[in-house]
C-alpha positions in Angstrom: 56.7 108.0 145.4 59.2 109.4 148.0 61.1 112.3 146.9 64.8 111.7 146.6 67.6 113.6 147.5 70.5 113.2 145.8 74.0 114.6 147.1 77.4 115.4 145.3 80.7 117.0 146.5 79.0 120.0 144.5 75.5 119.9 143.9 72.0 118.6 145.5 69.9 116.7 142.7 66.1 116.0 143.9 64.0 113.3 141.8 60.6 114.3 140.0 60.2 111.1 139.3 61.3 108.2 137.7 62.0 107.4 133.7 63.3 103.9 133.3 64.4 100.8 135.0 66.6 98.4 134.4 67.5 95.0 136.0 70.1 96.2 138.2 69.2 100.1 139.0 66.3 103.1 138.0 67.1 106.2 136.2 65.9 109.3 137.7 64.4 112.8 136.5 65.8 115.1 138.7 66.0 118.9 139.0 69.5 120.5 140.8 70.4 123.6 142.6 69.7 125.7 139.9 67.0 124.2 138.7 68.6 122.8 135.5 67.2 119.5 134.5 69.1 116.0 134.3 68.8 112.3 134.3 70.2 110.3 137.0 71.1 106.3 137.1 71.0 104.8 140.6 72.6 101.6 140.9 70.5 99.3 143.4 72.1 95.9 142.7 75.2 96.4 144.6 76.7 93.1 144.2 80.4 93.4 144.2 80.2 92.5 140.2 77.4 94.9 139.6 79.8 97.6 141.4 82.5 96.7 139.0 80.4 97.0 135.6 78.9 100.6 137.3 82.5 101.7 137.9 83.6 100.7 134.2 80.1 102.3 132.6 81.1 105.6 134.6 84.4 105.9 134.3 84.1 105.6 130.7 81.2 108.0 130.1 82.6 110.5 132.4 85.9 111.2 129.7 83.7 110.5 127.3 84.2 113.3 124.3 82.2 112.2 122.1 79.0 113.6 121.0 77.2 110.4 119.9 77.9 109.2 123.7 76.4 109.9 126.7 78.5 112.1 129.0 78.6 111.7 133.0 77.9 115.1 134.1 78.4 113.8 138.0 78.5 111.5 140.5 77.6 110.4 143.9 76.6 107.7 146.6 73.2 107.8 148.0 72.5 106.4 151.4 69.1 103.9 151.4 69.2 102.6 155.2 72.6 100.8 155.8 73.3 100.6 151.8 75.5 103.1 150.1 74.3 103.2 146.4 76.7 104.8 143.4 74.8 106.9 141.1 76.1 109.2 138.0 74.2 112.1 136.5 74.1 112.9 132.9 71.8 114.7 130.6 68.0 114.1 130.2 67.4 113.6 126.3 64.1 113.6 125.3 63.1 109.9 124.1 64.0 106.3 123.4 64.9 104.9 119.6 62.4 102.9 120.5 59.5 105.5 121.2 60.7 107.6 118.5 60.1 104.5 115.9 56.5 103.7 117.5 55.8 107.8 116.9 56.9 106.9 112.9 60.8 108.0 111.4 60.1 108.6 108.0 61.6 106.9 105.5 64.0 109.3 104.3 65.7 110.2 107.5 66.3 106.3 108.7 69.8 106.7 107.4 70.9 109.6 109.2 69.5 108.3 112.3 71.2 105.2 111.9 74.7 107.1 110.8 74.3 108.8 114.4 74.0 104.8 115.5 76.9 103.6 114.0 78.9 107.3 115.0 78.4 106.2 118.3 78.9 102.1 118.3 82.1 102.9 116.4 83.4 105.7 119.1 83.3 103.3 121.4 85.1 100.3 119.6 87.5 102.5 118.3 88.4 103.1 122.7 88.1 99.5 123.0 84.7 99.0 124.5 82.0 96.8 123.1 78.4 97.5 123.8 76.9 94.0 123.8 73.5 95.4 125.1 72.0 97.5 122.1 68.6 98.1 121.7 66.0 101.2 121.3 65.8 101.5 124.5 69.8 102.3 125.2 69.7 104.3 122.3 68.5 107.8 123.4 66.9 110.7 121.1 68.0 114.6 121.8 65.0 117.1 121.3 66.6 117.7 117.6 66.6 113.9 116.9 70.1 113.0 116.8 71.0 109.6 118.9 73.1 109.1 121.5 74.7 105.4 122.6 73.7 105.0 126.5 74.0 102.1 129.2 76.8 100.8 128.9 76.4 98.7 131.7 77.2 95.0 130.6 79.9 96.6 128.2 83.4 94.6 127.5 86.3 97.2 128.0 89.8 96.2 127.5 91.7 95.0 130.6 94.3 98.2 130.6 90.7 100.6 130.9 89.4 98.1 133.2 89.5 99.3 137.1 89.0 95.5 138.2 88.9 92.3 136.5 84.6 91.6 135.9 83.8 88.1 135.1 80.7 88.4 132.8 78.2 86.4 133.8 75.6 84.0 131.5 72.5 86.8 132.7 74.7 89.5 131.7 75.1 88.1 128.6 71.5 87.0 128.2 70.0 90.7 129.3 68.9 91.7 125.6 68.1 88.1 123.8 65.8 89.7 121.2 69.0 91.9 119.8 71.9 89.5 121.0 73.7 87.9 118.5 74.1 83.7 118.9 77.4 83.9 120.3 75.9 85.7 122.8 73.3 83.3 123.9 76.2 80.4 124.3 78.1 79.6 127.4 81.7 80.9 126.4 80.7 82.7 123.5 83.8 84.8 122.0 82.1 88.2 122.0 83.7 91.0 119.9 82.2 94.5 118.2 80.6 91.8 115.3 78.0 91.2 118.8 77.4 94.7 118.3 77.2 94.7 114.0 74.5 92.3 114.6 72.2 94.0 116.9 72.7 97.2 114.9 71.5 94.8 111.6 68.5 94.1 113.5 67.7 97.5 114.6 68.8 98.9 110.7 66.0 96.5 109.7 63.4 97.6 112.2 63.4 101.4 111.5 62.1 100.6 108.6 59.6 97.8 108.2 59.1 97.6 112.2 60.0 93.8 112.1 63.0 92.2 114.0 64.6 89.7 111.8 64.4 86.5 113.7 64.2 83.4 111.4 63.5 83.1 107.8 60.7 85.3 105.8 60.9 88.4 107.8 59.9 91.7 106.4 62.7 93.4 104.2 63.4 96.9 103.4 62.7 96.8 99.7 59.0 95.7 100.5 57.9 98.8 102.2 61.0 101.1 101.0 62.0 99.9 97.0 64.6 103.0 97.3 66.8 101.7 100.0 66.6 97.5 99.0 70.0 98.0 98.4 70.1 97.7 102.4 68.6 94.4 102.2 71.7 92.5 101.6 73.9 95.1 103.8 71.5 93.7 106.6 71.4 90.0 105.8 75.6 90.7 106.0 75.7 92.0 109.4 73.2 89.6 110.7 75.1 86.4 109.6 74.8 83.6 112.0 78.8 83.5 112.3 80.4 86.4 112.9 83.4 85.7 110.6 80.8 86.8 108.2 79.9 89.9 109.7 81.3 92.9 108.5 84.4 92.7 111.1 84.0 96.9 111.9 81.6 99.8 111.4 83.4 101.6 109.2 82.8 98.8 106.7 79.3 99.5 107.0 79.8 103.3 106.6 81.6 102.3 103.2 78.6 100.6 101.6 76.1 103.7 102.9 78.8 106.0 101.6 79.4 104.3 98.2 75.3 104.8 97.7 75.8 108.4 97.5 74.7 109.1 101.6 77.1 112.4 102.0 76.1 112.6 105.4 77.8 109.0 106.9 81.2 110.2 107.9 84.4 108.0 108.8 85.9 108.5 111.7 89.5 108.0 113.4 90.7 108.0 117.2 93.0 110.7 117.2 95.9 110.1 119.2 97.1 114.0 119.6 93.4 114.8 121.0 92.6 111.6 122.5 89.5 111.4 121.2 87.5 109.9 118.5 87.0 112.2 115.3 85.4 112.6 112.1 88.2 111.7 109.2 86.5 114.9 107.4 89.0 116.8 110.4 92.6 117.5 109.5 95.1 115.0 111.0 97.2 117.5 113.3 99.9 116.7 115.5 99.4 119.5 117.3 95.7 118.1 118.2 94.4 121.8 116.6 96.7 124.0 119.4 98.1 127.2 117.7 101.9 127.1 118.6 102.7 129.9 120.6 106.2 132.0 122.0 106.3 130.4 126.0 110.0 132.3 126.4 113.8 132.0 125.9 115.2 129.3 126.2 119.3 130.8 126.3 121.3 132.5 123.9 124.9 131.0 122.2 126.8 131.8 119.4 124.9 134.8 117.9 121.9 132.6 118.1 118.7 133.4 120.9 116.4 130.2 121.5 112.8 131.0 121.9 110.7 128.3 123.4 107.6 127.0 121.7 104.4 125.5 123.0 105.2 122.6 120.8 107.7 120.9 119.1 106.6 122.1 114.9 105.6 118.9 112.8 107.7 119.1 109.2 104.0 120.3 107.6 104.7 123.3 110.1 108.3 124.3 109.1 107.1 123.7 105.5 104.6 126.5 105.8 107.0 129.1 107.9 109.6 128.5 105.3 107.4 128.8 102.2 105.4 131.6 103.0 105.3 135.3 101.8 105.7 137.4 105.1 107.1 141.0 105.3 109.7 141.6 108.1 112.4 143.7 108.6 115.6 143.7 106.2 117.9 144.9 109.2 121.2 143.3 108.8 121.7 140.1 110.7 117.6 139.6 111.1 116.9 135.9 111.4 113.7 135.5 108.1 111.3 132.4 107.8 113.7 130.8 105.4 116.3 130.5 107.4 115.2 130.0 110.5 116.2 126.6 112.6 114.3 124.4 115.1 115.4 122.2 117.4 112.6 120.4 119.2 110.1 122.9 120.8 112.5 125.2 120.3 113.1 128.0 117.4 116.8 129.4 117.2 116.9 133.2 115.7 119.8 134.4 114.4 120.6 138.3 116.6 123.0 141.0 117.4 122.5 143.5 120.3 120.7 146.1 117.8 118.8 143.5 116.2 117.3 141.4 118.8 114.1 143.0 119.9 112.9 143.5 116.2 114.0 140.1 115.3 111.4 138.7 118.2 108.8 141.2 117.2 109.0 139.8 113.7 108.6 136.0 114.6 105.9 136.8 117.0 104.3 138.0 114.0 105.6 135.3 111.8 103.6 132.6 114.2 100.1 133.9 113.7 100.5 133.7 109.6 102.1 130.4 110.1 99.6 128.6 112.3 96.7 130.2 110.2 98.6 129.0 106.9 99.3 125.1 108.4 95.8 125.0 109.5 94.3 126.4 105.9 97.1 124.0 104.0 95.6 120.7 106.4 91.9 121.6 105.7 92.4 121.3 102.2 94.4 118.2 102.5 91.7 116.5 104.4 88.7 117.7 102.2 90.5 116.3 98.9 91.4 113.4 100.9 87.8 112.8 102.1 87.2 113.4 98.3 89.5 110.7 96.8 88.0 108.6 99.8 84.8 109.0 98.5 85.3 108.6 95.4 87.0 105.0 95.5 84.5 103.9 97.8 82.0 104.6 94.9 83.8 102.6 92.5 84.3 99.8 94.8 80.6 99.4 95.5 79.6 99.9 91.9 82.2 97.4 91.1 80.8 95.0 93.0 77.3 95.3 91.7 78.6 95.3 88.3 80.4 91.5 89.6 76.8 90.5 90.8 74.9 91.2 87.9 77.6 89.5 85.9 77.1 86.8 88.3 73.1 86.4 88.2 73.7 86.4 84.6 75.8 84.0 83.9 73.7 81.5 86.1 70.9 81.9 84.0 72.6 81.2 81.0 71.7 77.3 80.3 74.5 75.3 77.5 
């Protein structure tokens, strides 16, 4: 094969060779300036639609935060004769889901590989974008086996993220048939992030008894893994022929594995101060995990100096300035933490002439305490309210069992 060259507006990439390809483009092992290794996706269909998917797919991935994504890393356009062709670079990962499966995933570590599954799948719905194309082979393995969600090149985003309007086509659609769901494979089929339950059902399945469940009498969990048959009917849920019977989002899924005791499946929230997706475990913060910091003065009136803050302090914030134990100067007319006054991003500090520089040296001191306190105080909040989450997801699955036995039971009761 040719070697290819591959230019940015700050880096040369050259190909190795190739590692995959797909209907519309080839992805790429290349090696850059400094010799660092990455994967590259070259888009060869350049059909004004195909452009419009490519541009959604990378404009996604490249503010991508999350780790259970893939990340653009860069971008390009490669000349091929008279075409121009858009490419994006990203990290090399060591495998597929689906070579990692053929190789053997024991029993015992299914679940956490399929929590890194549905980590991923639900970052993305949780943005707005739907996969609609998963299978092992868009489902990439790190050299420490955690997954990452890839190609998202048939994707639905919502219209505000869309860059152009893309009409999906009935090939688009029809790309992955084994792991599509039936609304899928019907000309204007409603397709929502259930598509996406269902081909995760399928793949749930497959790590362990390496059967896809089409049609009746496939091979079920509790055959060749009698631990985990309480996944048998957690699959037969999200594979439901109508997705009104689908579990409607991941974290419903992530309920059931959590209410079976698996500590490692976390919820997760998109967290509007950080813009990004996060684990629920992670304190809900305002102040998206920024200290609050002195930026100046903002003007002095009436005895009182205003000293501008980095932020505007949440009530959880003024609650811990106000209620903590901090040493400071008794000088007459000192402003303390108890008495001190906000307004907006801005504290107001009680001063005379004599005062004022060791009034300032004191809240300057004041803020570290603070911050360290309000982060310490929303820790502990989130870990008892992980906890209490827990915990009443527990009961609700037991609860549920207990319903179902009562159930079977009373059917076989004859009068």
């Amino acid at each position: 094969m040719t070697k290819m060259v591959f230019e940015t507006a700050t880096n040369i990439y050259n190909s190795t060779g190739s590692v995959g390809d797909g209907g519309c483009g080839t992805v790429f092992r290349v090696t850059d300036a400094d010799g660092e290794v990455f994967a590259l996706k070259l888009l060869r269909d350049t059909t004004t639609n195909k452009r419009k998917r490519f541009k959604n797919e990378l404009a996604f991935c490249r503010r991508n935060q999350h780790d259970r994504i893939i990340r653009v890393v860069d971008e390009g356009v490669y000349a091929d004769g008279g075409k121009h062709l858009p490419f994006y670079v990203m990290p090399l990962l060591a495998s597929t889901l689906r070579k990692y499966m053929q190789a053997g995933i024991s029993k015992d570590q299914v679940l956490r590989v399929f929590s890194d599954i549905l980590d991923g799948v639900e970052a993305a719905h949780l943005q707005g974008v739907i996969h609609r194309d998963l299978k092992p082979e868009n489902l990439l393995v790190s050299e420490d086996k955690r997954i990452v969600v890839a190609d998202f090149g048939i994707a639905h985003f919502r219209e505000e993220e869309l860059f152009t309007a893309v009409e999906t086509r009935a090939t688009d659609k029809l790309a992955n048939y084994r792991y599509s769901a039936p609304e899928q494979r019907m000309p204007g089929g409603a397709v929502d992030q259930r598509a996406d339950v269902f081909a995760m059902g399928y793949i749930l399945n497959e790590m362990f008894t390496g059967d896809v469940p089409h049609g009746a009498g496939y091979k079920r969990i509790a055959e060749v893994a009698p631990d985990y048959a309480y996944l048998d009917p957690l699959v037969d849920e999200m594979i439901q022929q109508s997705p009104t019977n689908r579990p409607g989002a991941v974290a419903k899924i992530k309920e059931e594995l959590i209410g079976r005791g698996n500590e490692f499946v976390a919820k997760q929230r998109l967290d509007a101060a950080r813009r990004a997706v996060v684990a629920d475990s992670l304190p809900n913060d305002p102040l998206g995990g920024q200290d609050i910091q002195v930026l100046g003065f903002a003007g002095y009136a009436d005895g009182l100096v205003g000293v501008r803050l980095s932020a505007a302090p949440p009530p959880d914030w003024i609650t811990a300035m106000q209620g903590g134990a901090f040493s400071h100067s008794s000088v007459m007319g000192d402003s303390n933490p108890q008495t001190l006054r906000f307004r907006e991003d801005q504290a107001l500090l009680k001063v005379t002439p004599s005062t004022a520089e060791r009034t300032i040296g004191n809240f300057k001191d004041w803020l570290t305490q603070v911050n360290y306190i309000y982060r310490d105080r929303l820790r502990r909040k989130a870990a008892e309210d992980q906890r209490r989450e827990a915990e009443r997801i527990k009961k609700e699955v037991q609860r549920a069992e207990e319903e179902a036995r009562i159930a079977e039971a009373l059917r076989n009761i004859t009068f």
